[in-house]
DRENPA-626609 format. One record per atom (N, C-alpha, C, O): z, x, y. Coordinates in steps of 0.05 Angstrom, whole numbers, plus 5000, padded with zeros to 4 digits. Last residue first. Layout:
N
ZXY...
// end
This chain:
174
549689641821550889851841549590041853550790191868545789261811548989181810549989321836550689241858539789031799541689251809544289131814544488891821537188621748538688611760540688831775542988851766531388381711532888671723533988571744532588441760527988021693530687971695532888141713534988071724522288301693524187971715526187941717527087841738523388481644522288611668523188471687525288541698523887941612525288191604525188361635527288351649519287681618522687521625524087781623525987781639515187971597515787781635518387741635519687771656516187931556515788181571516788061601518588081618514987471538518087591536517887821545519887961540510687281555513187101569514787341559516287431577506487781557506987611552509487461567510087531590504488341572504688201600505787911582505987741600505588541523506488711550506488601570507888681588503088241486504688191481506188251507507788081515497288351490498488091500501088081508501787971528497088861469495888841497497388571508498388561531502888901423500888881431500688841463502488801479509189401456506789191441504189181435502889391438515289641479512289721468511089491458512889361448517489661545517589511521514289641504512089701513522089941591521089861572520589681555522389531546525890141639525989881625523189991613521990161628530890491675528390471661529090251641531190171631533790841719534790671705531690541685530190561704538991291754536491211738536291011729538390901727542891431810541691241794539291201777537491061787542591641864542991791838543391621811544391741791538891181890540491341894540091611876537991741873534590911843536590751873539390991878541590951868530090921812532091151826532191011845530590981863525790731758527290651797529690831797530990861776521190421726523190711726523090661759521390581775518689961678518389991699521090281705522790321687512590011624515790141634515290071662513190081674509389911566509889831595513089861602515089771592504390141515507290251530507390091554505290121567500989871469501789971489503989951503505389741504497389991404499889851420499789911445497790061448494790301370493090171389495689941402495089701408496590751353496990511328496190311354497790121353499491051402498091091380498990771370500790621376499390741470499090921448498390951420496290841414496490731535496090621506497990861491498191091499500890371594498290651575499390631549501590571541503490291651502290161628500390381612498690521622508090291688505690351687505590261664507590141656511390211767510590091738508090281729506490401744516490501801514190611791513090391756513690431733520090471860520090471829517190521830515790571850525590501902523690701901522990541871524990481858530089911920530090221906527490311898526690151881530389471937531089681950531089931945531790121959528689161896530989131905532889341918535189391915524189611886524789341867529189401880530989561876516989761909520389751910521989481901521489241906512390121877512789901886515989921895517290111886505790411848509190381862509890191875508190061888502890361788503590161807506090201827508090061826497890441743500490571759501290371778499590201782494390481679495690361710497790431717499690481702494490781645492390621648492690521682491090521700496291571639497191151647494290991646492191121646494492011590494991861612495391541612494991361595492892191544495292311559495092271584495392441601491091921502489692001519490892181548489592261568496491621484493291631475491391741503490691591521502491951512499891731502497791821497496992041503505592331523505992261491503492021489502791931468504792441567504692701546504192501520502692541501505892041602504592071595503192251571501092201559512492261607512391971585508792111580508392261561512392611647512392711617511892461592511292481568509992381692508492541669509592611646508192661626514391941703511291881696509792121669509092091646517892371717518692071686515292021674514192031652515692551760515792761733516492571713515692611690514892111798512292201783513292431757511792491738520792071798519591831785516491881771515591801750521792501832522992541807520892321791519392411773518792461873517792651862519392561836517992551816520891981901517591891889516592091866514892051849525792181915525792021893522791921878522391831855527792641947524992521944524892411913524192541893533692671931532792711963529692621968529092521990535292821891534592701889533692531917533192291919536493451853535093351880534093051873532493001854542493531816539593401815539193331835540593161845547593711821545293901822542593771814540693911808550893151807549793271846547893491846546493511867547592801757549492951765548893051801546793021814544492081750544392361752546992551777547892491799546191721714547591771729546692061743548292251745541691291673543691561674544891571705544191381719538990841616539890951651543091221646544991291631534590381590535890641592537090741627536290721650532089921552533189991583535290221575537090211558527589651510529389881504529789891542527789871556524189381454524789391489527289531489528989521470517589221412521089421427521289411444519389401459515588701381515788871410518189061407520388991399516088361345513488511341513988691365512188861366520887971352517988001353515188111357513188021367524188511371524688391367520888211366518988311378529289101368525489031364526188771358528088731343532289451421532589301391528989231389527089281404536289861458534589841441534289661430536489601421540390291515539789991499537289901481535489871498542990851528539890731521540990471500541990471477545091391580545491111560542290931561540590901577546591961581544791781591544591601567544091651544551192381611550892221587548592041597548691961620551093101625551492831630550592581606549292641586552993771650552693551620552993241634554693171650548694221685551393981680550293811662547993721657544294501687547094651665548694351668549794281647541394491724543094691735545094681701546994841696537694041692535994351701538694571704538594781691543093791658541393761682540094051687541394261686542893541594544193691612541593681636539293601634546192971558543693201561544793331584546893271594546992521501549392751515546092961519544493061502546491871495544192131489546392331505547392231526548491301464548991581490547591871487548492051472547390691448547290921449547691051472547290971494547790091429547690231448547490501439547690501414541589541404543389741396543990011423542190121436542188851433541889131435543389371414545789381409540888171413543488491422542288631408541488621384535787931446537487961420539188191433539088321453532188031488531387781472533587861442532687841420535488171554533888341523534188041508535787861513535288221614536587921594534488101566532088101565540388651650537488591646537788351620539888311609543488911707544288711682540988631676539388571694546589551726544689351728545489201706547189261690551189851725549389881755547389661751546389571772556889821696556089581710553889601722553389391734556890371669558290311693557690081707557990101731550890181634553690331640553990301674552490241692549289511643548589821635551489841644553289701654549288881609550088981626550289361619551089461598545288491578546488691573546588781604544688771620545687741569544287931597546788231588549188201590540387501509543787711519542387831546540187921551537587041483537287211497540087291513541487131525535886891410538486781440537487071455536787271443531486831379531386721402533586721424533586601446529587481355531787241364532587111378534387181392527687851292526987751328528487531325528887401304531588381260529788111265529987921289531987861301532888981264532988661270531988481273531288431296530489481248530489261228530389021243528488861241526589881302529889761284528689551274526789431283523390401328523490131308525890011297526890121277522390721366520890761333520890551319519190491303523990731413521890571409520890551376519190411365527091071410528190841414526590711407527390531392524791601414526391461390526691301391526791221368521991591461520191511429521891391407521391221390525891631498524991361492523091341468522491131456529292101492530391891480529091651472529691501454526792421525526792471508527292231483526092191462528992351579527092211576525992151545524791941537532492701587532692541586531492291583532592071583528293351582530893251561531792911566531892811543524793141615524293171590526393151564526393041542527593141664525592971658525592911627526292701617528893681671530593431667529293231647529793181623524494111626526793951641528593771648529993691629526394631581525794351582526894241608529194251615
// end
């Protein structure tokens, strides 16, 4: 399995679904080690996915979660270890790309979009999946830095205000 795959691994789960009921106070969750601050529409459930890097090193990649009005949104980030090339950051961001695409309707993006988000290499995309929802993630490697935002919905819901405010909010720290 690769990197990619083992750390990436985490976002179906995340996305499956929690109880909490949607809420209007909006929390700016701050990621591990301080690297970014994003505004999620309710507190997050945290977690630590313990994965390893292609060379064998153990690292922890942290994932924020909750469902809130019909949407999941979930920001995740890791620290990648020094045996990860991260010297062409467009190559790591297209392997996030393909392996997320594995899991959509049709095993591809609808849209792709590179772009740079506060100095750091990123990649938006958008693609359907099952139960006719769709996936919108933005993924940026500012260094050895991961860091990914999500949300699943309806078609409306992905470009709605609380998508917008969620995605908009992203804040690099470190």
């Amino acid at each position: 399995m690769t990197l990619s795959r083992r750390s990436l691994a985490a976002l179906p789960l995340a996305l499956a679904g929690f109880d909490a009921a949607a809420q209007s106070t909006w929390y700016a969750v701050r990621g591990a080690d301080h690297s970014f601050i994003v505004d999620m529409p309710g507190e997050p459930t945290y977690k630590v996915i313990d994965t390893r890097s292609p060379g064998g090193t153990a690292f922890p990649y942290h994932s924020y979660s909750l469902d809130s009005g019909g949407m999941a949104f979930v920001a995740q980030t890791a620290l990648y270890p020094a045996d990860v090339d991260v010297r062409q950051p467009r190559r790591n961001l297209q392997s996030a790309l393909d392996d997320r695409a594995e899991r959509l309707a049709g095993g591809k993006w609808s849209s792709v979009q590179w772009r740079d988000v506060q100095g750091a290499p990123a990649v938006e995309s958008v693609g359907a999946v099952a139960g006719g929802r769709l996936l919108r993630q933005l993924v940026l490697l500012k260094g050895r830095r991961y860091v990914s935002l999500a949300c699943l919905g309806s078609a409306d819901a992905v470009r709605g205000p609380a998508a917008e405010r969620f995605f908009g909010s992203l804040r690099l720290v470190s």
